[in-house]
C-alpha positions as a Markdown table, in Angstrom:
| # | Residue | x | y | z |
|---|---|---|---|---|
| 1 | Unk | 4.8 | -13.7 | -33.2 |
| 2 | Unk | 8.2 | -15.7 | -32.7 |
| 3 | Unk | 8.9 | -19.6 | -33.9 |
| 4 | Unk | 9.2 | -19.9 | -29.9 |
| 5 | Unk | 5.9 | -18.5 | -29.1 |
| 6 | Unk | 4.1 | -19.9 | -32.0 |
| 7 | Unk | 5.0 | -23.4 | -31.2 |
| 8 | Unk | 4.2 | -22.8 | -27.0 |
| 9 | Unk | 1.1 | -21.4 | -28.0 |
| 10 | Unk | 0.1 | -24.9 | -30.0 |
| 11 | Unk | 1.8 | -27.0 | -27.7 |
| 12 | Unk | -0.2 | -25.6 | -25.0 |
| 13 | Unk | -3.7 | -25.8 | -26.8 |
| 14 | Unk | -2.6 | -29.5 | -27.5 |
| 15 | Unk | -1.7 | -30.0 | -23.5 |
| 16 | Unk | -5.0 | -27.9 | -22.2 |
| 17 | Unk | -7.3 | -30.1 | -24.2 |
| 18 | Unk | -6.2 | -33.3 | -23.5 |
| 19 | Unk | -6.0 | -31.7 | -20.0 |
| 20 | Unk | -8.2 | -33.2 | -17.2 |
| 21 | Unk | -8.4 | -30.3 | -15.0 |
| 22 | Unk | -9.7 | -32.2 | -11.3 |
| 23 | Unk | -6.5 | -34.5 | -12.3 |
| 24 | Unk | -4.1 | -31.5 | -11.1 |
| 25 | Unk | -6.2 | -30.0 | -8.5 |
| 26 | Unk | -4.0 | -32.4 | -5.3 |
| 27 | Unk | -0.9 | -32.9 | -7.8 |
| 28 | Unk | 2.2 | -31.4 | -6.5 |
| 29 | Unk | 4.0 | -29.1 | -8.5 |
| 30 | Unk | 6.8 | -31.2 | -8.7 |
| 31 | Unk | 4.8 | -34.1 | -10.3 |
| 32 | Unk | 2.9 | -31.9 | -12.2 |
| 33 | Unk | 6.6 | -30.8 | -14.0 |
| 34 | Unk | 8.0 | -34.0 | -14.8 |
| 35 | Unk | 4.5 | -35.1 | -16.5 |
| 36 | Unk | 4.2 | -32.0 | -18.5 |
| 37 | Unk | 7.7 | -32.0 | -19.4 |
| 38 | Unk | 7.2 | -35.6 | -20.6 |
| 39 | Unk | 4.6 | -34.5 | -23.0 |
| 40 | Unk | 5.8 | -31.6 | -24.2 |
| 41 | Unk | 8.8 | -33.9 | -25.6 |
| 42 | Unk | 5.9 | -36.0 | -27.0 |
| 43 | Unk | 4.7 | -33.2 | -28.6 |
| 44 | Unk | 7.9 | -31.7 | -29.5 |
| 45 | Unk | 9.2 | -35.0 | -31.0 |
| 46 | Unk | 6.1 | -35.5 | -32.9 |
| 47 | Unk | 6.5 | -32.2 | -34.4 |
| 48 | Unk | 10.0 | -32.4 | -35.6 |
| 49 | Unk | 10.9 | -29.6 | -34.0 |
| 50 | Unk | 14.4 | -28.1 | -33.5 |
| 51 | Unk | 14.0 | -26.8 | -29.7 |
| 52 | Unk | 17.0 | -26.5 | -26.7 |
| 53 | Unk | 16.9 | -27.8 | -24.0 |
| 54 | Unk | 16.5 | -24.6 | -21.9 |
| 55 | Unk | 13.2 | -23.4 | -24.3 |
| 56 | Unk | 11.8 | -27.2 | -23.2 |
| 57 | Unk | 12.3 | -26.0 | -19.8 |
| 58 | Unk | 10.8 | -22.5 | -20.2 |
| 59 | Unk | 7.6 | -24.0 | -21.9 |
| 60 | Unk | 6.9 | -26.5 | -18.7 |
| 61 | Unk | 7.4 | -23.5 | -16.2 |
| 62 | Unk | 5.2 | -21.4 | -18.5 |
| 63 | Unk | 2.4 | -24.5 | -18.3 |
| 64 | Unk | 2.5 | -25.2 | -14.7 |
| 65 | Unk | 2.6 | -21.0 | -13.6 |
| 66 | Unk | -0.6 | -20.9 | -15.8 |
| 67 | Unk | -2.2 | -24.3 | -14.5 |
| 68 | Unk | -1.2 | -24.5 | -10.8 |
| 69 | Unk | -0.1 | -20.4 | -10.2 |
| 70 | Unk | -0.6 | -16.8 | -12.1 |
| 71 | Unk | 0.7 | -17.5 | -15.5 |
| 72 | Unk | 3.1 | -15.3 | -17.1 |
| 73 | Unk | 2.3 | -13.1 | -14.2 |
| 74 | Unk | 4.5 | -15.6 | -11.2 |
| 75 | Unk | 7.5 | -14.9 | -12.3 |
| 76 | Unk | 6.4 | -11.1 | -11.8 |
| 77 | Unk | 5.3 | -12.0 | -8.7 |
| 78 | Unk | 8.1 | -14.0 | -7.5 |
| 79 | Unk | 10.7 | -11.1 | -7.9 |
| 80 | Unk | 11.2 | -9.5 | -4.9 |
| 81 | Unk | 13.0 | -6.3 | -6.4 |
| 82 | Unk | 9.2 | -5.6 | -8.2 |
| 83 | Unk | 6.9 | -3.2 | -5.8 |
| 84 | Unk | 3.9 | -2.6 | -8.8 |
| 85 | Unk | 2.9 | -4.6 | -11.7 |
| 86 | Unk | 0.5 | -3.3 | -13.9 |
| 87 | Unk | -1.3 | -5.0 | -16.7 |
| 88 | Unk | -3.2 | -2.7 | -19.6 |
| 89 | Unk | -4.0 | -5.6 | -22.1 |
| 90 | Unk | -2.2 | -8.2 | -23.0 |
| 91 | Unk | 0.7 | -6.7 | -24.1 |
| 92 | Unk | 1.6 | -4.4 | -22.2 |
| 93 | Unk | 3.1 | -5.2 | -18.5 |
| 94 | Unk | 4.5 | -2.4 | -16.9 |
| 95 | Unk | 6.6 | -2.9 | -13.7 |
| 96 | Unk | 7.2 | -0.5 | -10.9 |
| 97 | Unk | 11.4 | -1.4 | -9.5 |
| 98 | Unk | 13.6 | 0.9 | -7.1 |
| 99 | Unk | 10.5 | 3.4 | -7.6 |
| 100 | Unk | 10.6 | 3.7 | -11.4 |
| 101 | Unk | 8.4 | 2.5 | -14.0 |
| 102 | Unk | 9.0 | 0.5 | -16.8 |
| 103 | Unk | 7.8 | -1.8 | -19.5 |
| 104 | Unk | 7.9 | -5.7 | -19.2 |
| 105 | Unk | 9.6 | -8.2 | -22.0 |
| 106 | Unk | 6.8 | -10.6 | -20.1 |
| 107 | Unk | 3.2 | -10.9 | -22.1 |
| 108 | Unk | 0.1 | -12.6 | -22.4 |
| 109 | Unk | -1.1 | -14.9 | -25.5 |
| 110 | Unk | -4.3 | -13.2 | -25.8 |
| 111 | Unk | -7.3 | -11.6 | -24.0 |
| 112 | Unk | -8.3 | -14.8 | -23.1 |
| 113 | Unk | -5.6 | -16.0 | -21.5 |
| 114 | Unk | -5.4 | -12.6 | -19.3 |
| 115 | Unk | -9.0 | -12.8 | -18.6 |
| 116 | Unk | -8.8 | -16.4 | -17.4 |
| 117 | Unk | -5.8 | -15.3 | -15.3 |
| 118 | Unk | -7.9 | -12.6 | -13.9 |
| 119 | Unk | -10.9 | -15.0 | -12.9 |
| 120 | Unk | -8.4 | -17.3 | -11.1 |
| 121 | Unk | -7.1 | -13.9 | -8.9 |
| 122 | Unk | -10.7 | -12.8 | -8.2 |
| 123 | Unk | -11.9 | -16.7 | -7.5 |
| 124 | Unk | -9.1 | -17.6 | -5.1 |
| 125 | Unk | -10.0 | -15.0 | -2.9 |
| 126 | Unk | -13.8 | -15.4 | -3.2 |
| 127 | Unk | -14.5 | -12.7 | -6.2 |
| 128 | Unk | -16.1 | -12.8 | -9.1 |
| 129 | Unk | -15.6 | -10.9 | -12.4 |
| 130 | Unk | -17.1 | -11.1 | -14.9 |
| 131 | Unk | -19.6 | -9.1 | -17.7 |
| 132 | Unk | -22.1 | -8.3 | -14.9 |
| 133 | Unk | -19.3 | -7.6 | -12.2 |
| 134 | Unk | -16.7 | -6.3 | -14.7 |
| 135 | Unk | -14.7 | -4.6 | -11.4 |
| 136 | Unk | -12.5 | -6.7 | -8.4 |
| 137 | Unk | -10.9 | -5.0 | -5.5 |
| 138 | Unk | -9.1 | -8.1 | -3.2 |
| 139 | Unk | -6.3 | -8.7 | -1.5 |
| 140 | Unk | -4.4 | -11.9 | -2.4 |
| 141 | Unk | -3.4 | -14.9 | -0.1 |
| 142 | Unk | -0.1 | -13.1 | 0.2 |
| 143 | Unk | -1.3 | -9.7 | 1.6 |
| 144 | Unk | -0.5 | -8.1 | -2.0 |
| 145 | Unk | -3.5 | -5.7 | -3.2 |
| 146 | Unk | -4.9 | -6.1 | -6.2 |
| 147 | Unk | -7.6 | -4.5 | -8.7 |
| 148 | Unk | -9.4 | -5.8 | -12.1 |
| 149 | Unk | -11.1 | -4.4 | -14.0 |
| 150 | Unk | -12.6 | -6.1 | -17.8 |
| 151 | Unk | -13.8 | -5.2 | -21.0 |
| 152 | Unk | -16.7 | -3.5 | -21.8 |
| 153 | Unk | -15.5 | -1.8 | -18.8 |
| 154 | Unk | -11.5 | -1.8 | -19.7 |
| 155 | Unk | -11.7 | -0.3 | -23.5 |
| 156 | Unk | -8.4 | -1.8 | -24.4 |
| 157 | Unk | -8.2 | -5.0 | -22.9 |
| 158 | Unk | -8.1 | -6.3 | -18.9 |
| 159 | Unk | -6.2 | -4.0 | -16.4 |
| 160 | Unk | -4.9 | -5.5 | -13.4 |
| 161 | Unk | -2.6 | -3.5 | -11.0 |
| 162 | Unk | -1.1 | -5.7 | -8.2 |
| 163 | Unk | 0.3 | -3.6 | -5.5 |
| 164 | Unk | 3.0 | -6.4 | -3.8 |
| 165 | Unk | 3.0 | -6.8 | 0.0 |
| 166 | Unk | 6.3 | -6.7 | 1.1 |
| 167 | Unk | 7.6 | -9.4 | 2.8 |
| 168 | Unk | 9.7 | -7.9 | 5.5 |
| 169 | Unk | 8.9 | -4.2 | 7.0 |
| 170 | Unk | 11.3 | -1.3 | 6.8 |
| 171 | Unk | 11.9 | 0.4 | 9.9 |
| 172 | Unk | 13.2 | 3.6 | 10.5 |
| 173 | Unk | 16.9 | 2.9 | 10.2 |
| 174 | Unk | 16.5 | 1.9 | 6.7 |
| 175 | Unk | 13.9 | 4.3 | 5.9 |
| 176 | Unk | 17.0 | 7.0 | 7.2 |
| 177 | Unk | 19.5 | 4.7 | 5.5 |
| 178 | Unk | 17.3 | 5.3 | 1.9 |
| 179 | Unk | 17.5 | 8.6 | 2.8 |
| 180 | Unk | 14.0 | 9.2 | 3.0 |
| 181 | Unk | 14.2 | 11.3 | 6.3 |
| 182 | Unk | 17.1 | 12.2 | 8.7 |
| 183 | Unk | 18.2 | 10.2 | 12.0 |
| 184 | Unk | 16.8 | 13.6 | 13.4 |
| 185 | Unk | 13.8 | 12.9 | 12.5 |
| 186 | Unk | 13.1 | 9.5 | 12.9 |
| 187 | Unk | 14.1 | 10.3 | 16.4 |
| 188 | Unk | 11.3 | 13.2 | 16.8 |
| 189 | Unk | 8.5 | 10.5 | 15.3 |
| 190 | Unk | 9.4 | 7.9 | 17.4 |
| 191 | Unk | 8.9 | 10.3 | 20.7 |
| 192 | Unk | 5.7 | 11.3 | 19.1 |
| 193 | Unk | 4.5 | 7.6 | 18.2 |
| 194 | Unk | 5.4 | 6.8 | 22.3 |
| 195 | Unk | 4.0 | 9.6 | 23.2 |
| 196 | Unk | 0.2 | 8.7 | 21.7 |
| 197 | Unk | 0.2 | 11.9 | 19.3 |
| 198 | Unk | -2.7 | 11.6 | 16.3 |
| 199 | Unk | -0.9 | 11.6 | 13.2 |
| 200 | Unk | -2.1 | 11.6 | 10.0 |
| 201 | Unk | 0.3 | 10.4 | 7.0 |
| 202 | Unk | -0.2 | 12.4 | 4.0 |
| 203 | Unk | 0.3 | 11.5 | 0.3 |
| 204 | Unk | 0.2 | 10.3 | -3.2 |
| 205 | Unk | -0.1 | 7.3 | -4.8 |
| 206 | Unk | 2.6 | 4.3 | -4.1 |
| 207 | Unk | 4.3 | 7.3 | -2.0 |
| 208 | Unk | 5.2 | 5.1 | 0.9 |
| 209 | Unk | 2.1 | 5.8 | 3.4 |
| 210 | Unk | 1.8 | 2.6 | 5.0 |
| 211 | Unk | 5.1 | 1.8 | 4.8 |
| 212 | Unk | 5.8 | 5.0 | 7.4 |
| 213 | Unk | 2.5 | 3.7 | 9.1 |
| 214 | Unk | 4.2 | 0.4 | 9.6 |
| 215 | Unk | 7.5 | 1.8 | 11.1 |
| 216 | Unk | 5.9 | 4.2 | 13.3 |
| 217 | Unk | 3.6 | 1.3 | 14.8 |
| 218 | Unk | 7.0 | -0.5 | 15.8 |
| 219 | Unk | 7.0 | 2.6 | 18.6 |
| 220 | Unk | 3.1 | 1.2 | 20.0 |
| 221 | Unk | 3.5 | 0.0 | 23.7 |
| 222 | Unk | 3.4 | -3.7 | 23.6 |
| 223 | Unk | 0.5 | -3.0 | 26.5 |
| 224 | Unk | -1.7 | -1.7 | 24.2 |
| 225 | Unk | -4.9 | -2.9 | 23.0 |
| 226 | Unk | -4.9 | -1.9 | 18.6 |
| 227 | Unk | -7.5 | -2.4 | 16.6 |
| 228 | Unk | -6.4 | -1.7 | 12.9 |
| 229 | Unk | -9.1 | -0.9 | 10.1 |
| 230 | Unk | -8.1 | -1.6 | 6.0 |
| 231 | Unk | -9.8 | -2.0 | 2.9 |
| 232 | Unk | -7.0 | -4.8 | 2.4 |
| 233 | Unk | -4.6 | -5.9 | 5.4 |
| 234 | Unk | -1.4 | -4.9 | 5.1 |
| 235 | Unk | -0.2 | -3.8 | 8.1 |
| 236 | Unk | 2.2 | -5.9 | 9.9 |
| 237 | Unk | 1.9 | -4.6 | 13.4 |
| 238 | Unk | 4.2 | -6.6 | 15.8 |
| 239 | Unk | 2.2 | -5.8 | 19.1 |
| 240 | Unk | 0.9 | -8.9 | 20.9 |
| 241 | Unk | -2.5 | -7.4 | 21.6 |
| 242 | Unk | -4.0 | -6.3 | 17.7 |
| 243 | Unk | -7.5 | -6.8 | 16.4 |
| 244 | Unk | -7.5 | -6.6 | 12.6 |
| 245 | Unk | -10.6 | -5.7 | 11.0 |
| 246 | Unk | -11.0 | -5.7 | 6.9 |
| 247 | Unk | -13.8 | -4.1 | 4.9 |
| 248 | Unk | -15.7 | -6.3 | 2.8 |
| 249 | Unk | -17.3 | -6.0 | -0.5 |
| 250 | Unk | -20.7 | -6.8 | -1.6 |
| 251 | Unk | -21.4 | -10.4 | -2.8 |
| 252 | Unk | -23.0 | -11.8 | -5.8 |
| 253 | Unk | -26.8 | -10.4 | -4.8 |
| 254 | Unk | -25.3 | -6.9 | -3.8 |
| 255 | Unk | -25.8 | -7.9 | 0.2 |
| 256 | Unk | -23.1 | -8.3 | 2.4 |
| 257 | Unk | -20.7 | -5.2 | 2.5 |
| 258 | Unk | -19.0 | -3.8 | 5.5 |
| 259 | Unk | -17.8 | -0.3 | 5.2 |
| 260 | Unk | -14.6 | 1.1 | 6.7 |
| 261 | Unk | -17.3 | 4.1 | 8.7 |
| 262 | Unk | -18.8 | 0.6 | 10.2 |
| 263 | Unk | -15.8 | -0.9 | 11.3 |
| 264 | Unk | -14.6 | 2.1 | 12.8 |
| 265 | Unk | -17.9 | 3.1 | 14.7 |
| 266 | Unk | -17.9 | -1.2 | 15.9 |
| 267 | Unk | -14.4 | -0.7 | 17.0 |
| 268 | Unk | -15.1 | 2.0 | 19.2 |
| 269 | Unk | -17.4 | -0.9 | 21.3 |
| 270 | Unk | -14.3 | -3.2 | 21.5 |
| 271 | Unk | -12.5 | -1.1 | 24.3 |
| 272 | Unk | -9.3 | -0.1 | 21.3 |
| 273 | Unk | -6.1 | 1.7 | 23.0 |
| 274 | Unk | -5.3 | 3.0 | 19.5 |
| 275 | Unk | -7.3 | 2.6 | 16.2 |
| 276 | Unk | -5.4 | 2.8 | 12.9 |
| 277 | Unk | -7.3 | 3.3 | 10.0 |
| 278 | Unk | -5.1 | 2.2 | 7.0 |
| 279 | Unk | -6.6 | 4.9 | 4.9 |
| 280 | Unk | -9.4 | 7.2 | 5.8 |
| 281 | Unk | -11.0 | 8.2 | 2.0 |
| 282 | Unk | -14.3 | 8.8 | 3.0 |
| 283 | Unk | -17.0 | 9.4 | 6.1 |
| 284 | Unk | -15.2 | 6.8 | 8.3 |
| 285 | Unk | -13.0 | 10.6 | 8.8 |
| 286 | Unk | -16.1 | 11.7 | 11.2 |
| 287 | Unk | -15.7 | 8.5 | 13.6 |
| 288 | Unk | -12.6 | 8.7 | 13.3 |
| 289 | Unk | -11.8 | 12.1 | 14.7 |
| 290 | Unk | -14.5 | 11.3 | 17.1 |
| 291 | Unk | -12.2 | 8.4 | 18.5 |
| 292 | Unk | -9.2 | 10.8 | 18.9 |
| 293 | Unk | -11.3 | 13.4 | 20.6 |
| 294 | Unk | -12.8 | 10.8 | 22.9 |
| 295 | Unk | -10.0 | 9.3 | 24.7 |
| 296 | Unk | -8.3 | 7.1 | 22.0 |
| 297 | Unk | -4.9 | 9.0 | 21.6 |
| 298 | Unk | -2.1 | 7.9 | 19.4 |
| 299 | Unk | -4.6 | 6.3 | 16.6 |
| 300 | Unk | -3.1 | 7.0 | 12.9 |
| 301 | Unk | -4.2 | 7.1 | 9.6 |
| 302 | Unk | -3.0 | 7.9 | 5.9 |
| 303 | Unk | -5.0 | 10.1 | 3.3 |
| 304 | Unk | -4.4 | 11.2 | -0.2 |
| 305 | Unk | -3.1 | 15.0 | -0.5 |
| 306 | Unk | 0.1 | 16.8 | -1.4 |
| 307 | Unk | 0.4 | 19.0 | 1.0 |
| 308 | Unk | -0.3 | 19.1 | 5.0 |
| 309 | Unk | -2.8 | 22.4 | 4.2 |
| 310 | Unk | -4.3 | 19.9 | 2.3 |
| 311 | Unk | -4.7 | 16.7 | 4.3 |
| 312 | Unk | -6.1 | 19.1 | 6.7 |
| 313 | Unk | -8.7 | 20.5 | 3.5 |
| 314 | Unk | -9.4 | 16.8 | 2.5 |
| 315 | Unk | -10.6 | 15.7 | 6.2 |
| 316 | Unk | -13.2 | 18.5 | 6.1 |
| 317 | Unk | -14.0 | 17.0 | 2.8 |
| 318 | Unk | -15.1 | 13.4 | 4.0 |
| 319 | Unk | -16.4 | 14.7 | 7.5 |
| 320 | Unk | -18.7 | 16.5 | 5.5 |
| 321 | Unk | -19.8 | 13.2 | 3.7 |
| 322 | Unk | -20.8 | 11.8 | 7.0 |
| 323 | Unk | -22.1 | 14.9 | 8.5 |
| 324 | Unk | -23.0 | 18.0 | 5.9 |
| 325 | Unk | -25.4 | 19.6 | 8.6 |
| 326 | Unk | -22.0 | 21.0 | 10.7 |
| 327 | Unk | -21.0 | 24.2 | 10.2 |
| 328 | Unk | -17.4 | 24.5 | 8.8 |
| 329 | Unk | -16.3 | 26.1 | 12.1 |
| 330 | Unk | -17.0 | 23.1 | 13.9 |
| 331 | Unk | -15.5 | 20.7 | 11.7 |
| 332 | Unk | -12.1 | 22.8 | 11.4 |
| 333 | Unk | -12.4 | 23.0 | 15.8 |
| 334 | Unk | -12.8 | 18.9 | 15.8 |
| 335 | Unk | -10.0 | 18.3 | 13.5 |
| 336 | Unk | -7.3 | 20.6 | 15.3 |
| 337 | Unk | -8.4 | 19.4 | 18.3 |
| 338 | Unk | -8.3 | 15.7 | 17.3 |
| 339 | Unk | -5.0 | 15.7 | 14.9 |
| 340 | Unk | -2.1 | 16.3 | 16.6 |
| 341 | Unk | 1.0 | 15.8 | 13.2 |
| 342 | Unk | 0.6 | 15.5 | 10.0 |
| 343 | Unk | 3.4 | 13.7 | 7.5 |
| 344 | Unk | 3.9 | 14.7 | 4.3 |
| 345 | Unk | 5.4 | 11.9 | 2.2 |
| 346 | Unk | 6.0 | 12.6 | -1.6 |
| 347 | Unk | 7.6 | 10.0 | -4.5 |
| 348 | Unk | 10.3 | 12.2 | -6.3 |
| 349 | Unk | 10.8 | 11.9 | -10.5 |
| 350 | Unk | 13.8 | 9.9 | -9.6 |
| 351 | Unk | 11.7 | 8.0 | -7.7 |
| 352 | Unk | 13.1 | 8.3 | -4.8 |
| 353 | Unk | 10.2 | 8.6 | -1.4 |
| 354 | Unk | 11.1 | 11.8 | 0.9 |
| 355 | Unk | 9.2 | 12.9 | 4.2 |
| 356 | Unk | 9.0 | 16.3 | 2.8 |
| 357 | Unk | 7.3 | 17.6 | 5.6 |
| 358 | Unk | 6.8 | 16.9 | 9.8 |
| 359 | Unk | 3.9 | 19.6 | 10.5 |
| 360 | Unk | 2.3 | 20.5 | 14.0 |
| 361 | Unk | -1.7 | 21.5 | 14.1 |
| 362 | Unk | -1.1 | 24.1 | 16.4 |
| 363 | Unk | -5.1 | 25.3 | 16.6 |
| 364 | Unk | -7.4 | 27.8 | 14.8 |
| 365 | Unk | -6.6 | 31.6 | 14.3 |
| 366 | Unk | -10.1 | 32.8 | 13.4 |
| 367 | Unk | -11.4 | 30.4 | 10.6 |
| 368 | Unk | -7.9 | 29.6 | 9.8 |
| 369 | Unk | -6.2 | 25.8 | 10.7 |
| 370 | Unk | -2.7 | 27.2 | 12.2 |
| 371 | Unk | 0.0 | 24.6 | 10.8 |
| 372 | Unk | 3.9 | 24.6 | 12.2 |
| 373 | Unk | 6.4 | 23.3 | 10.3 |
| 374 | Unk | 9.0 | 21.3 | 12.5 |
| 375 | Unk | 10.8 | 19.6 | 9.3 |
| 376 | Unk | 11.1 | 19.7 | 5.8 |
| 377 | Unk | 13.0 | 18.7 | 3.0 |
| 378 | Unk | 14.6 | 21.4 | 1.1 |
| 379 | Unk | 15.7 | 20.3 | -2.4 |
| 380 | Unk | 18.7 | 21.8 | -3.8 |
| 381 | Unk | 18.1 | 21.4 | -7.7 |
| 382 | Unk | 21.3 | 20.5 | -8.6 |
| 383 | Unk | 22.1 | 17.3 | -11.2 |
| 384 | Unk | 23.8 | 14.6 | -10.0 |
| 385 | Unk | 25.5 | 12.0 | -12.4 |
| 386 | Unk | 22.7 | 9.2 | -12.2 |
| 387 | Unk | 19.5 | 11.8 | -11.9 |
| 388 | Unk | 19.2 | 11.8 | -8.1 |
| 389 | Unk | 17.9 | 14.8 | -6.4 |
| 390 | Unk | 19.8 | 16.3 | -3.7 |
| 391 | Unk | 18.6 | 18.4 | -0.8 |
| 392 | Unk | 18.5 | 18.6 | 3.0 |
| 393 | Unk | 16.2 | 18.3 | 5.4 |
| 394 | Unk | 16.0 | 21.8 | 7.7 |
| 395 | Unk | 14.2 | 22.5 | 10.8 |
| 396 | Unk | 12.8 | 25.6 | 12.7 |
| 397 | Unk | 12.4 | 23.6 | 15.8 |
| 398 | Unk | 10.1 | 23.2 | 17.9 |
| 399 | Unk | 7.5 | 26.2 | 20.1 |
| 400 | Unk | 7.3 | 26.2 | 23.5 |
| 401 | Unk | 3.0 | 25.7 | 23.0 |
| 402 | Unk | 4.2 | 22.2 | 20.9 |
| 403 | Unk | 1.7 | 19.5 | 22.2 |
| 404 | Unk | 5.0 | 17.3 | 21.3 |
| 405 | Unk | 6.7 | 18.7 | 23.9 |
| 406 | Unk | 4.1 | 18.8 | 26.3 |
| 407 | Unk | 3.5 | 15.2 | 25.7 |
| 408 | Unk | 7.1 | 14.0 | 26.2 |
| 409 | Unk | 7.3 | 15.8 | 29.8 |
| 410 | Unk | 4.5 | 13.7 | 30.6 |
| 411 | Unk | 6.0 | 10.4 | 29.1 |
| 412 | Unk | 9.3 | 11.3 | 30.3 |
| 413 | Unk | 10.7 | 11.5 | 26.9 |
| 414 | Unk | 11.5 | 15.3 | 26.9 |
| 415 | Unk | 15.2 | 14.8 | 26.7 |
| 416 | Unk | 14.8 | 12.3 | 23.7 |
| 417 | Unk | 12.8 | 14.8 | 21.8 |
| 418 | Unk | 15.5 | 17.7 | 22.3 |
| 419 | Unk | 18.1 | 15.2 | 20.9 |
| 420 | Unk | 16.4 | 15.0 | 17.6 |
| 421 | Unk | 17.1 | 18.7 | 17.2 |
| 422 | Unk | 21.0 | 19.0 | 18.3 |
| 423 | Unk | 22.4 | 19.2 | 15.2 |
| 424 | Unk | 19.8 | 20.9 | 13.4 |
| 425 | Unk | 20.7 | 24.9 | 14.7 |
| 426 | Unk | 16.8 | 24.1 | 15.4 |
| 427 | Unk | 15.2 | 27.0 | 17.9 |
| 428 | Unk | 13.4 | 26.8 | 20.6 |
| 429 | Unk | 11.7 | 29.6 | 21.3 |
């Protein structure tokens, strides 16, 4: 351990038990500076100590992020470039920036100080963890997502991942502009958002799912009534008429929990336009398709799989959780008759996010889901200077028997949608 840190960490034990901690609870952070900088030149004095004035100024911030914010996670949380931060111990604080990971100079004391931290997360948004309740799953005051989990539970010391809510949303301009998908088809998933298509968003982990979610809601008639369904809120739908409904753990006596297959069978009573379901990951699937079958057209939702083939195997999946008496036939008839477009959204090894794939669910052949690709990105391997991959997005265009197109003659948007595909060599056949 450095001079630096040795002398913070017995400054602060000196600060912390002298410390009255209701005496801070209404103090401004302000106030709460200039006192503790006062006595850390006390202490510092009293010491003999050798310390800039710069390091004097590091240890109050350090003190009043741990008493009045997050610790020596704020400052984490305070950059704006940071997406992910993830803690595994004490040590070692990993940071997801521009869609690459990488390690942290920022660090905890101990364990105890990152398990006190952790307690203050889970408490300020009515938590608890703790031996008996050793996992958290909350959403902070921010809209940022986060998870704990603590030893015995954690082998190697607390683990918090904080997913960050982003402060502004990215439309499609800068989605294109990032080069995540062409003006082509932005253009063809705008027409198909208007148009009240089903989509289903389909990818990995920190992919960029409800960030496509969010840009395609700016399409949603501002007529519409939404109700939007999340394990933690973070949609930021700009509608005037939006119900949002949040899932809710169990509380301390294991009573109290509201599942995402409740809210989306209780949402079907409150007369919705559209549901979105932030992410369907379970039997909430079943109601779900059963609102796009019965009348509830243009509801979206994102799911976990790598390729549209299988999105479309991971919806049978969790309808069978909610319903394993169906025969597979049926299930496979409901889904192509409920989901209209899948996207397929991927995060690249340079880290880059790509639409990889714009697929139509044409209908069953047989037993067989019949899938049509409209767009895809096709990489073409070579190197650039800084890592980048390089590729193209291509198109067949669109089939006469495309629901897309049947829906944009009936929305009037026919013309739009045949834009999207002028300077592709697209067919239309």
């Amino acid at each position: 351990m450095s001079v630096a840190k040795n002398l913070y960490v017995k400054l602060r034990r000196q600060i912390f038990d002298a410390l009255d901690p209701s005496a801070i609870a209404d103090i401004a952070r302000s106030q709460l500076e200039e006192e503790l900088e006062s006595a850390i030149n006390l202490l510092i004095d009293k010491e003999s100590a050798a310390v800039s004035n710069s390091l004097r100024r590091e240890f109050v911030n350090a003190l009043a992020d741990e008493l009045v914010g997050l610790g020596p996670l704020q400052r984490l949380m305070d950059d704006d470039t940071i997406s992910d931060i993830m803690i595994n111990g004490p040590e070692a604080i990993f940071i997801e920036r521009n869609g690459l990971v990488e390690k942290s100079s920022v660090t905890f004391i101990d364990e105890p100080q990152l398990v006190g931290i952790a307690k203050r997360i889970a408490s300020r948004v009515g938590r608890r963890v703790d031996e008996s309740s050793p996992l958290c799953d909350a959403r902070l005051l921010d809209g940022s997502r986060v998870n704990i989990v603590i030893p015995p539970i954690a082998i190697d010391g607390t683990s918090i991942s904080i997913r960050k809510f982003k402060k502004h949303s990215i439309d499609f301009a800068k989605l294109c502009q990032f080069g995540a998908m062409s003006p082509e088809m932005a253009q063809l998933l705008m027409v198909a958002a208007r148009c009240r298509l089903n989509i289903l968003i389909s990818g990995g982990t920190g992919s960029g799912k409800t960030t496509m979610l969010n840009a395609l809601s700016q399409f949603i008639s501002e007529n519409e009534r939404i109700v939007t369904i999340e394990d933690a809120a973070e949609l930021k739908l700009q509608q005037p008429h939006v119900v949002r409904l949040e899932t809710r753990a169990a509380g301390i006596e294991n009573t109290g929990q509201i599942s995402q297959r409740e809210l989306v069978i209780n949402s079907l009573r409150m007369r919705p336009d559209r549901i979105i379901v932030g992410e369907c990951r379970g039997a909430e699937a079943f109601e779900m398709l059963q609102a796009m079958n019965t009348g509830h057209d243009g509801s979206m939702s994102t799911l976990h799989a790598n390729t549209p083939r299988d999105a479309m195997a991971r919806v049978e999946s969790m309808v069978m959780m909610a319903n394993n008496n169906l025969p597979l036939e049926a299930i496979r008839r409901t889904i192509v008759s409920a989901v209209d477009l899948v996207i397929q959204i991927s995060r690249l090894h340079d880290g880059s996010r790509k639409v990889m794939s714009i697929t139509e669910v044409v209908g069953l052949e047989g037993a067989s889901v019949v899938l049509e690709e409209i767009y895809r990105f096709q990489p073409t391997y070579e190197k650039t200077a800084d890592g980048k991959v390089t590729g193209q997005f291509v198109t067949a265009g669109l089939m006469q028997r495309s629901v897309l197109v049947e829906k944009a003659k009936f929305f009037g948007l026919e013309e739009k949608l045949m834009s999207s595909f002028k300077n592709t060599g697209g067919r239309n056949e």
